[in-house]
VMD Tcl script that builds the backbone (N, CA, C; Angstrom):
set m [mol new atoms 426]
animate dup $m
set s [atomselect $m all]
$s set {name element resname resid chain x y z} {
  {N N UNK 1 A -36.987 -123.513 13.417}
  {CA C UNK 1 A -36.692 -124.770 12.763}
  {C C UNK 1 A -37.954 -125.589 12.515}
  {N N UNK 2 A -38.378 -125.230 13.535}
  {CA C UNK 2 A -40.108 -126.146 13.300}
  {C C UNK 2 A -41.117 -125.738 12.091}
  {N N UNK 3 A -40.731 -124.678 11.892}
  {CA C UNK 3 A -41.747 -124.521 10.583}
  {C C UNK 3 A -40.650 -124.819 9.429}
  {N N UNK 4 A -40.118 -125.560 9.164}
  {CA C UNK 4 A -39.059 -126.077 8.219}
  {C C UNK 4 A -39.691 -126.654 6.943}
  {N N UNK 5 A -40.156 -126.585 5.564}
  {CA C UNK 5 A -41.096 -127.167 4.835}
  {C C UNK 5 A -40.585 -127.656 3.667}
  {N N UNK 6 A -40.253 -128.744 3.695}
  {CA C UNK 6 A -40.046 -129.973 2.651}
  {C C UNK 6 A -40.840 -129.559 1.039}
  {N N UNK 7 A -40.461 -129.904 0.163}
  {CA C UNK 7 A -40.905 -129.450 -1.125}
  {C C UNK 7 A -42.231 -130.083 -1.413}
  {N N UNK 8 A -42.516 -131.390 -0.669}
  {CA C UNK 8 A -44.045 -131.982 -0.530}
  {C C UNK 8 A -44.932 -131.015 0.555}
  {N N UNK 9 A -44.240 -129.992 1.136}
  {CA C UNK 9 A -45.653 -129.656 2.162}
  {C C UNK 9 A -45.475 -130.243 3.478}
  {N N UNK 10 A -44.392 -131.707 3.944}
  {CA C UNK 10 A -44.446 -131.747 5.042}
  {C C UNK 10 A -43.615 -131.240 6.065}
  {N N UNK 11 A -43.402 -131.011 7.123}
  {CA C UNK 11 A -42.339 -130.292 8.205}
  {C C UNK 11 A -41.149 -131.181 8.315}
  {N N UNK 12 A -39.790 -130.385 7.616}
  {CA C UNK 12 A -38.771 -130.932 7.626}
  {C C UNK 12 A -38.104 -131.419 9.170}
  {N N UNK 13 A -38.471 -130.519 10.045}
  {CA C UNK 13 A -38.201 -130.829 11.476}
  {C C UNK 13 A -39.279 -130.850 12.318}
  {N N UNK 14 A -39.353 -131.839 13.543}
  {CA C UNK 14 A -40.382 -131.238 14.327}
  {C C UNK 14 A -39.604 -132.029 15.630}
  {N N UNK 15 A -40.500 -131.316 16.709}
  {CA C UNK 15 A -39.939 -131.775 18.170}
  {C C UNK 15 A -39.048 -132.739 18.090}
  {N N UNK 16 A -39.644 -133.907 18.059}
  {CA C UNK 16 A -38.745 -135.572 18.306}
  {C C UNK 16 A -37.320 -135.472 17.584}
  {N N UNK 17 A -37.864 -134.755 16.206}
  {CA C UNK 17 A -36.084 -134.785 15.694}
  {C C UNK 17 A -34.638 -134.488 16.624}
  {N N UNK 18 A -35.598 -133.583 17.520}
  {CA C UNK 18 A -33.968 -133.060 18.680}
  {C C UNK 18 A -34.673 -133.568 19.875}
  {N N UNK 19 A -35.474 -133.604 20.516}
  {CA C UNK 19 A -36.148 -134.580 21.777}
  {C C UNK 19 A -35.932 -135.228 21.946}
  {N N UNK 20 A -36.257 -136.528 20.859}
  {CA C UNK 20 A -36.555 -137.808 20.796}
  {C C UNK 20 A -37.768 -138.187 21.205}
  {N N UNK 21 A -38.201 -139.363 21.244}
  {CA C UNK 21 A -39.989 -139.620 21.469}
  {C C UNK 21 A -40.037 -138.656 23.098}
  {N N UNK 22 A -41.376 -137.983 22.832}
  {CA C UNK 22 A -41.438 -137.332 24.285}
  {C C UNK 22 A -42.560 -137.793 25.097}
  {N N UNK 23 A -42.848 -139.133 25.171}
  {CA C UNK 23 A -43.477 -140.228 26.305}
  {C C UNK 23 A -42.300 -139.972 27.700}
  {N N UNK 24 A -43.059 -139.748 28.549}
  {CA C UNK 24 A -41.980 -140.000 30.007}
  {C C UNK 24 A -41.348 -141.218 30.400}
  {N N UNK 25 A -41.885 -142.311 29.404}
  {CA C UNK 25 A -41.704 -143.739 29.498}
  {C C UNK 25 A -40.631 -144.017 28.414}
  {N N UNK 26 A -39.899 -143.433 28.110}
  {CA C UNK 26 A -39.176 -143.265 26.700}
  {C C UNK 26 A -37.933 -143.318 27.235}
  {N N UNK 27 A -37.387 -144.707 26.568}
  {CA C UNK 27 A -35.965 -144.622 27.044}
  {C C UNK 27 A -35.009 -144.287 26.405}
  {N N UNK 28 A -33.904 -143.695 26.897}
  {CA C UNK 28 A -32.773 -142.823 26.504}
  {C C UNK 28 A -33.389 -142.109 25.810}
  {N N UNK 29 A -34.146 -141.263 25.855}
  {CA C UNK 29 A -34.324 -140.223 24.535}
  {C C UNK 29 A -34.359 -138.981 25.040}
  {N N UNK 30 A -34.380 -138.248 24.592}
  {CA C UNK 30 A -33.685 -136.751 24.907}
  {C C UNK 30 A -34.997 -136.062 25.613}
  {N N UNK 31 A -35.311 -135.661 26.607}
  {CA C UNK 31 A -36.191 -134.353 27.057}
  {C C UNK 31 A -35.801 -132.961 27.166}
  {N N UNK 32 A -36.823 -132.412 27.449}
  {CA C UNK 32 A -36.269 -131.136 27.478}
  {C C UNK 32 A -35.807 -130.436 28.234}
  {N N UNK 33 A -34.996 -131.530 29.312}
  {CA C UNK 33 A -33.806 -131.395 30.384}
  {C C UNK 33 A -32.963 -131.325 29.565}
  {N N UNK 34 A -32.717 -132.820 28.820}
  {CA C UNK 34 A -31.325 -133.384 28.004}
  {C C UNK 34 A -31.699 -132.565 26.575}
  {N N UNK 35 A -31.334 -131.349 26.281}
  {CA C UNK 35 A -31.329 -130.659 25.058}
  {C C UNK 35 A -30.055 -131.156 24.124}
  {N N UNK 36 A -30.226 -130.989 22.753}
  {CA C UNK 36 A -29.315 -131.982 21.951}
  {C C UNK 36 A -28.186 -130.567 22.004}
  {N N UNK 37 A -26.873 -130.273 21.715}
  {CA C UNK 37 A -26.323 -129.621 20.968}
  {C C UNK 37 A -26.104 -128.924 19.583}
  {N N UNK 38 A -25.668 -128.204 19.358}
  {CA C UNK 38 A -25.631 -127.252 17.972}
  {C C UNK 38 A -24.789 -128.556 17.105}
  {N N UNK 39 A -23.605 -128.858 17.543}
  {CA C UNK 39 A -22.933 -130.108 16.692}
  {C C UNK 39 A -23.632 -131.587 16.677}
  {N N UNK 40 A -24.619 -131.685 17.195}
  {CA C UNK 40 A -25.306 -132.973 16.836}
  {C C UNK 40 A -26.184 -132.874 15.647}
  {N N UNK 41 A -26.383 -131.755 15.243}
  {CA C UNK 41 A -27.070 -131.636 13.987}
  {C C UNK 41 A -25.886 -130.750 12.729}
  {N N UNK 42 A -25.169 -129.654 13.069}
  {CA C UNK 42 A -24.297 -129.234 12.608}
  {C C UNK 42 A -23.014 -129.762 13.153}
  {N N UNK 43 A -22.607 -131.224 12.065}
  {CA C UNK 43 A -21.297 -131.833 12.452}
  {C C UNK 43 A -20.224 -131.498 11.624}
  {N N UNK 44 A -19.872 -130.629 11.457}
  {CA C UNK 44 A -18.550 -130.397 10.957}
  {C C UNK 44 A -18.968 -128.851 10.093}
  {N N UNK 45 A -17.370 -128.941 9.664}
  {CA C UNK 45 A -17.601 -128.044 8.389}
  {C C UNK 45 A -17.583 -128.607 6.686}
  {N N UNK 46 A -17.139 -127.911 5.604}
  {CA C UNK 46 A -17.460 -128.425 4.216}
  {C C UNK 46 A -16.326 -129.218 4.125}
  {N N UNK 47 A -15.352 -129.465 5.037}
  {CA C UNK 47 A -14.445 -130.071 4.256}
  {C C UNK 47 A -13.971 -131.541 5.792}
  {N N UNK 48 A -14.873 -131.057 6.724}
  {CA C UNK 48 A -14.192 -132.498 7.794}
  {C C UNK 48 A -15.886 -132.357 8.818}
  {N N UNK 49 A -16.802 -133.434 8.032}
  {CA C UNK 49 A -18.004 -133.357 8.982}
  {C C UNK 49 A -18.431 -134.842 8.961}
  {N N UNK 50 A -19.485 -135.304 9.407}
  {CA C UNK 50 A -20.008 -136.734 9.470}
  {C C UNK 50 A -21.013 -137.223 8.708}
  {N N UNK 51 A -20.410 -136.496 7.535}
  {CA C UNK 51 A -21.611 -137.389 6.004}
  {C C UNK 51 A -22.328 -135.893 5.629}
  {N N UNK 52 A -22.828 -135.554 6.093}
  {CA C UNK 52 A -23.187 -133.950 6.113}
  {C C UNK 52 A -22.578 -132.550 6.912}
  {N N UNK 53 A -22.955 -131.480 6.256}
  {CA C UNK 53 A -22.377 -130.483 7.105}
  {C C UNK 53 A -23.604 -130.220 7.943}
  {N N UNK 54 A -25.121 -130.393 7.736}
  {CA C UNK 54 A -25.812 -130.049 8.330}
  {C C UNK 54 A -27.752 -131.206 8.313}
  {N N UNK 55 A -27.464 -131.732 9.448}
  {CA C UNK 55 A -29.028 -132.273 9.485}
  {C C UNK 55 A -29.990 -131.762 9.675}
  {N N UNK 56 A -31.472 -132.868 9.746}
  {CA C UNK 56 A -32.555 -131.866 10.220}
  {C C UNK 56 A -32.337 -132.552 11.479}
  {N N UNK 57 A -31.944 -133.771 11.895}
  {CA C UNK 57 A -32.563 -134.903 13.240}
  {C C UNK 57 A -31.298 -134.784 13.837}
  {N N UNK 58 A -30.914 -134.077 14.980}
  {CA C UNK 58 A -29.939 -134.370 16.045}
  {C C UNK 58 A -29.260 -136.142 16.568}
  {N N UNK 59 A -30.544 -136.820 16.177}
  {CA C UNK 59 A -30.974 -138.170 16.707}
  {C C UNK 59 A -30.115 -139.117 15.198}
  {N N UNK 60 A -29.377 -139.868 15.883}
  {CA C UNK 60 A -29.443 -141.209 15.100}
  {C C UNK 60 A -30.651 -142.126 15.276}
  {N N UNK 61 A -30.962 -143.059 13.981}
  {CA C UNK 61 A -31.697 -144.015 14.018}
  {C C UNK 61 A -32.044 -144.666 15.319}
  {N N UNK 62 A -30.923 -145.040 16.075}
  {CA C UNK 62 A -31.248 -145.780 17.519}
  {C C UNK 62 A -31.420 -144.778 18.425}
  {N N UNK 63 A -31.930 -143.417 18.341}
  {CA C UNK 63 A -32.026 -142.135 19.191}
  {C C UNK 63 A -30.831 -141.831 19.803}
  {N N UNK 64 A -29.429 -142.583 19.778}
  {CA C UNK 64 A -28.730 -141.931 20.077}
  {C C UNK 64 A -28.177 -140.118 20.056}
  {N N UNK 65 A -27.532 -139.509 20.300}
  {CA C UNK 65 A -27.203 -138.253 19.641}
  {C C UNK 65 A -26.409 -138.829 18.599}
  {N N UNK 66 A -26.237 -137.535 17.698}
  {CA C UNK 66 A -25.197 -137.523 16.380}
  {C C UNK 66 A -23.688 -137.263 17.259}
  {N N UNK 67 A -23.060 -137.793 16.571}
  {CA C UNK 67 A -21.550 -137.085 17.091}
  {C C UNK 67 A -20.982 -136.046 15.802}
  {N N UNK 68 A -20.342 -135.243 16.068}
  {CA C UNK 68 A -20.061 -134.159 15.262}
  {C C UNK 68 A -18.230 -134.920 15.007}
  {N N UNK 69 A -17.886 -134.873 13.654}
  {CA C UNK 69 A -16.395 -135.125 13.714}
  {C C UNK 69 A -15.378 -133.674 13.473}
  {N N UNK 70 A -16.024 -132.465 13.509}
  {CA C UNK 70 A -15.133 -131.559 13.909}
  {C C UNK 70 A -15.845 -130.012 14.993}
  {N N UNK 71 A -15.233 -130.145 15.950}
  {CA C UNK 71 A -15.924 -129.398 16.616}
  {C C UNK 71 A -16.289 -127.122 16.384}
  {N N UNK 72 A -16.187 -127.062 15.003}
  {CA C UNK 72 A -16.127 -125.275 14.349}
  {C C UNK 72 A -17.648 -125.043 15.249}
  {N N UNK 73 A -19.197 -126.309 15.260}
  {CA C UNK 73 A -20.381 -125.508 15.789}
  {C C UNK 73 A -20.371 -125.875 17.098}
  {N N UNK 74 A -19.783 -126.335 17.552}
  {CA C UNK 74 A -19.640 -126.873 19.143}
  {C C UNK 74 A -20.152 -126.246 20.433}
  {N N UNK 75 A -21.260 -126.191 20.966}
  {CA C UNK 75 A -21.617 -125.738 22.154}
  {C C UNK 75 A -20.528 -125.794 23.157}
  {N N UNK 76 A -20.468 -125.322 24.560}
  {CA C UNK 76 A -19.464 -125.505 25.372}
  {C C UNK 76 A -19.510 -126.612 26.018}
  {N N UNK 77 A -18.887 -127.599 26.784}
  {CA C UNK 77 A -18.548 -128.986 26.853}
  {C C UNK 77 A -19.531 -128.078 28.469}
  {N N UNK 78 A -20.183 -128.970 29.186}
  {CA C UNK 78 A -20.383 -129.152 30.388}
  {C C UNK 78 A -20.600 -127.629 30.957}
  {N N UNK 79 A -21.189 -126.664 30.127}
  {CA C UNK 79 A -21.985 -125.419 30.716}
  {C C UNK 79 A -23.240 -125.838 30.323}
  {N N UNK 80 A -24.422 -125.701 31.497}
  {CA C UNK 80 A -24.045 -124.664 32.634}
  {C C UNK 80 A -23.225 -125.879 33.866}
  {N N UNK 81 A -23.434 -127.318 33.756}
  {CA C UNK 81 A -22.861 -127.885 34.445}
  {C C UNK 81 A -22.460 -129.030 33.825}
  {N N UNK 82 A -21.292 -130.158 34.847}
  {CA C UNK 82 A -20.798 -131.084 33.987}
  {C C UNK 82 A -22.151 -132.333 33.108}
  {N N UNK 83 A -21.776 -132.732 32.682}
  {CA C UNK 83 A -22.514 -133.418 31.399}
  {C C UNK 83 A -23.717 -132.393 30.796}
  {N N UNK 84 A -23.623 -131.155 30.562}
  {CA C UNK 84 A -24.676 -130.634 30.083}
  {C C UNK 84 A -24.076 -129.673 29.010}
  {N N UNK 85 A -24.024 -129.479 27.857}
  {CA C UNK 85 A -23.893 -128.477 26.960}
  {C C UNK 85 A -24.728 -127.476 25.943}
  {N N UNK 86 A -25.664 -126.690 26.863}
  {CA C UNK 86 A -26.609 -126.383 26.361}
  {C C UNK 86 A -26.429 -124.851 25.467}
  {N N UNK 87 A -26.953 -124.849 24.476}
  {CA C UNK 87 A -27.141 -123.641 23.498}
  {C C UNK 87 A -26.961 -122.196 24.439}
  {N N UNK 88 A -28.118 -122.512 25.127}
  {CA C UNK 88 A -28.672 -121.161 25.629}
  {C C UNK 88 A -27.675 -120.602 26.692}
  {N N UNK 89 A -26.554 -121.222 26.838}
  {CA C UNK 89 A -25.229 -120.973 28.185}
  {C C UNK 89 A -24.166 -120.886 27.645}
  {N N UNK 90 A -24.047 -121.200 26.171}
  {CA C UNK 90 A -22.750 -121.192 25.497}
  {C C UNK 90 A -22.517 -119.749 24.521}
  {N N UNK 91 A -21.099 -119.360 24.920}
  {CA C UNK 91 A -21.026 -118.467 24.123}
  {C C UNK 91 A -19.896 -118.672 23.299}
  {N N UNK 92 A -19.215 -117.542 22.453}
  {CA C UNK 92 A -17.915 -117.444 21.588}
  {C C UNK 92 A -17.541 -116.143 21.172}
  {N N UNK 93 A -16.576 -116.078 20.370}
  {CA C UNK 93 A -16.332 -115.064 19.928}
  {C C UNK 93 A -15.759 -113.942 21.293}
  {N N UNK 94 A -15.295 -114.153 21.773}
  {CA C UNK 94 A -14.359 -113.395 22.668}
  {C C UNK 94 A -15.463 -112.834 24.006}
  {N N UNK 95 A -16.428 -114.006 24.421}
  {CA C UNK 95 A -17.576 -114.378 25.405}
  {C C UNK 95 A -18.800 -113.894 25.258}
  {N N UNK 96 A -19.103 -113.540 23.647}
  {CA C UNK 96 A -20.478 -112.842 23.237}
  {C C UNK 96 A -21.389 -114.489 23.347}
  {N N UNK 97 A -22.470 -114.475 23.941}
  {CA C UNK 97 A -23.726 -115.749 24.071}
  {C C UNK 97 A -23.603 -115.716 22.337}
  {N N UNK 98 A -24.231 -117.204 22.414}
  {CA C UNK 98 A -24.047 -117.524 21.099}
  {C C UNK 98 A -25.453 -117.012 20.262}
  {N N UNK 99 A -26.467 -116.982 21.516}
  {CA C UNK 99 A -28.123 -116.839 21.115}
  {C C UNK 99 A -28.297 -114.795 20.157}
  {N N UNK 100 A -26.849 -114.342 20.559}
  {CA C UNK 100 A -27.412 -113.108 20.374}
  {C C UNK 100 A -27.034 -112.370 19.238}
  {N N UNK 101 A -26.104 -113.751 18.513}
  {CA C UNK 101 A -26.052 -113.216 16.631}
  {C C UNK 101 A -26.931 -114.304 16.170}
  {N N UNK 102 A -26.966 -115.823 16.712}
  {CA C UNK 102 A -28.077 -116.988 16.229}
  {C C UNK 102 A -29.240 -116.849 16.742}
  {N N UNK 103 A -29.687 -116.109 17.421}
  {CA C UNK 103 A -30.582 -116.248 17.849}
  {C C UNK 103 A -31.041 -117.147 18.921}
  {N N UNK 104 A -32.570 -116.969 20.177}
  {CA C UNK 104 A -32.612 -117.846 20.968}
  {C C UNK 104 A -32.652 -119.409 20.649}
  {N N UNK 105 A -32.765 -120.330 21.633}
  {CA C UNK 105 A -32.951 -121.942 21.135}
  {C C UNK 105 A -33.694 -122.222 19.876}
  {N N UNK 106 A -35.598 -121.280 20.242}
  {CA C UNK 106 A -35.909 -122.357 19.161}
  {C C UNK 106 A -36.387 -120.610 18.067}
  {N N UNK 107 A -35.659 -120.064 18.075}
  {CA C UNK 107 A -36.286 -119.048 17.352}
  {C C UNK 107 A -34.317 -118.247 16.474}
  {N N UNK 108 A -33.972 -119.310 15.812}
  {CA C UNK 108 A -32.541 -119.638 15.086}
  {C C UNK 108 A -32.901 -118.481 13.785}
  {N N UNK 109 A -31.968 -117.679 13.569}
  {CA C UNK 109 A -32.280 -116.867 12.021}
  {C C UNK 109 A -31.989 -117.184 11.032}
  {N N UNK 110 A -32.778 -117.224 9.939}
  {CA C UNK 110 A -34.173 -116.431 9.816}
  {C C UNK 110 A -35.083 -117.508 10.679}
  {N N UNK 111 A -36.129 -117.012 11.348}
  {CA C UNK 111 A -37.149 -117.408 11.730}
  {C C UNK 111 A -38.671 -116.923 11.583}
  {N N UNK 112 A -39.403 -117.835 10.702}
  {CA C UNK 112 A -40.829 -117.730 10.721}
  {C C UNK 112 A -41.627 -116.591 11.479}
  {N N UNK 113 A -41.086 -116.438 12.386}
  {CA C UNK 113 A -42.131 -115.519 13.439}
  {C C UNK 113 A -41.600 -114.170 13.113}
  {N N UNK 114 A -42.507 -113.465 12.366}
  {CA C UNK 114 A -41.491 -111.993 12.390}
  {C C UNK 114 A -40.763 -111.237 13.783}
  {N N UNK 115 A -41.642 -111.912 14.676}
  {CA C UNK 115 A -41.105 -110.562 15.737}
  {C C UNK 115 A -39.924 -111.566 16.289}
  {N N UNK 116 A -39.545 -112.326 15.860}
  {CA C UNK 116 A -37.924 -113.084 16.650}
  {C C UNK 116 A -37.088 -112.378 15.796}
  {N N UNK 117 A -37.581 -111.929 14.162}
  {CA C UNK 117 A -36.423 -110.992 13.003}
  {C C UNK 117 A -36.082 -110.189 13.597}
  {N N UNK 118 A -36.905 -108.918 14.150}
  {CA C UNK 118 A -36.631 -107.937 15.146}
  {C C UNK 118 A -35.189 -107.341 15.540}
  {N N UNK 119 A -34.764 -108.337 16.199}
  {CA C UNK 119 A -33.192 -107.925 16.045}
  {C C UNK 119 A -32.403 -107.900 15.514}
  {N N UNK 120 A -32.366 -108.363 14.137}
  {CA C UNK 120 A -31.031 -108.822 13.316}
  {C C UNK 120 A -31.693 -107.698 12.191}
  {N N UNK 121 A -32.982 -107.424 11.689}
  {CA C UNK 121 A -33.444 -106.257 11.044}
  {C C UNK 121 A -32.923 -105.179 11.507}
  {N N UNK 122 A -32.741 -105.039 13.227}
  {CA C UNK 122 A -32.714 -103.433 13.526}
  {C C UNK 122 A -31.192 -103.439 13.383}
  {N N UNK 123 A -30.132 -104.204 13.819}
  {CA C UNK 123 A -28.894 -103.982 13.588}
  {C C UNK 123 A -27.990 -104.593 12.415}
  {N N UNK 124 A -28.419 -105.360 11.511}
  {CA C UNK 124 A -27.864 -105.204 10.426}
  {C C UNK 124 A -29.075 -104.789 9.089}
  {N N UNK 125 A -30.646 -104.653 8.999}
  {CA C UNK 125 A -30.942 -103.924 7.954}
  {C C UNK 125 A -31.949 -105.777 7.283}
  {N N UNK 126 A -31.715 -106.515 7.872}
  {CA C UNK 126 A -32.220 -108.017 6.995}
  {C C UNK 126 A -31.944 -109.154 8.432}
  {N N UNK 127 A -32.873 -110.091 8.115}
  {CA C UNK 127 A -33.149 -111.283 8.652}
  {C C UNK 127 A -31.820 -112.058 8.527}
  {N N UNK 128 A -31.637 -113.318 9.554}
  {CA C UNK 128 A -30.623 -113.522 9.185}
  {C C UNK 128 A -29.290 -113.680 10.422}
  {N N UNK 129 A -28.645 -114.757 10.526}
  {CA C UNK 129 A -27.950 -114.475 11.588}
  {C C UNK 129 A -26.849 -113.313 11.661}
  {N N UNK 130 A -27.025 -112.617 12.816}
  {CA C UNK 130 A -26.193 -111.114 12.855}
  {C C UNK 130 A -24.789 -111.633 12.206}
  {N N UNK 131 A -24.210 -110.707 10.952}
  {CA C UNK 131 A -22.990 -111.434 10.833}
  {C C UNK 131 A -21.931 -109.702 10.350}
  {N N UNK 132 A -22.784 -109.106 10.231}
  {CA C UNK 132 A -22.221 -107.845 10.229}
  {C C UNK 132 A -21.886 -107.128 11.363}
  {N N UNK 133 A -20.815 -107.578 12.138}
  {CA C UNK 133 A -20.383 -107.574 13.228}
  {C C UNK 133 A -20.315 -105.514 13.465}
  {N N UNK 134 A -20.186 -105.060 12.976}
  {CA C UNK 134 A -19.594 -103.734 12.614}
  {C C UNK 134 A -20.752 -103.055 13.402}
  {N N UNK 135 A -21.889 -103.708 13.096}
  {CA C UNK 135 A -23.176 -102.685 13.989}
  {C C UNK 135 A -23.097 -103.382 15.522}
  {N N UNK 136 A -22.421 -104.068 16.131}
  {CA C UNK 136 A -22.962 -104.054 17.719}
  {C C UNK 136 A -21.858 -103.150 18.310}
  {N N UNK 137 A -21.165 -102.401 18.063}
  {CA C UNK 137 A -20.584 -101.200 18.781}
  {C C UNK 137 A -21.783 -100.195 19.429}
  {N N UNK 138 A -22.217 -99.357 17.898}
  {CA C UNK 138 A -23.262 -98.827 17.801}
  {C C UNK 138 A -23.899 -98.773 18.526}
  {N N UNK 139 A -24.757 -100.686 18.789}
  {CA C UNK 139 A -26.055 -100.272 19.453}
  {C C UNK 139 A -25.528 -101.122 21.487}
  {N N UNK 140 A -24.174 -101.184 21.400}
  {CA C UNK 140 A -24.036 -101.936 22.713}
  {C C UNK 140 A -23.881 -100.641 23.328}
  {N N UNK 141 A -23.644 -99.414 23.407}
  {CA C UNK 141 A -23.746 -98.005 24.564}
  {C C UNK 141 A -24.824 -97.748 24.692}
  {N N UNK 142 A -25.944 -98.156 24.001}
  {CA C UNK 142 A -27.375 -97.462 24.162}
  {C C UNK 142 A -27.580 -97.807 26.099}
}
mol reanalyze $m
mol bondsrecalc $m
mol representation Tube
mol addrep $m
């Protein structure tokens, strides 16, 4: 997400957008204890979301989080513990982690770095979040 590039050349996302200011003196703002959720930036879907289906800034203006008004990208409520809903602990799809068709936290598909492509090249053929479900039979007996 961090190499994200605006049609001027500048970085559509960077840290603070999902952080918030990262001074230790920084109040309420997100560290990288308090990680934002998948629905604070992806709030809804095309037809029931919160002004957009998809931001770059997790963060409202007052650094609050975004609230999502329908929960389809929703991390899990309070994994790995209560008040915490972090990416990297949440799964779906009948308990597959969510990181292992989207990819890890900050390396989301497609991603900049070729070697994060790596996996979604070797089992579906292209970059890209795994969505050709048909190849993890295949390669889950190896």
């Amino acid at each position: 997400m961090g190499n994200a590039v605006a049609a001027d050349g500048t970085m559509v996302i960077q840290c603070q957008d999902c952080h918030g200011p990262m001074s230790p003196s920084a109040p309420d703002s997100y560290r990288l204890a308090d990680e934002p959720t998948c629905q604070n930036c992806h709030t809804g879907t095309a037809t029931a979301n919160s002004g957009q289906i998809r931001y770059t800034s997790a963060l409202l203006a007052n650094g609050q989080p975004r609230a999502a008004s329908d929960q389809t990208f929703a991390t899990q409520p309070d994994v790995p513990a209560a008040g915490f809903s972090l990416y990297r602990f949440s799964a779906g799809h009948g308990g597959l982690q969510c990181a292992a068709c989207h990819g890890s936290t900050h390396a989301e598909y497609p991603s900049s770095h070729q070697n994060d492509n790596v996996q979604s090249i070797a089992l579906q053929g292209h970059v890209g979040t795994v969505a050709e479900c048909i190849t993890w039979p295949r390669h889950v007996a190896r």
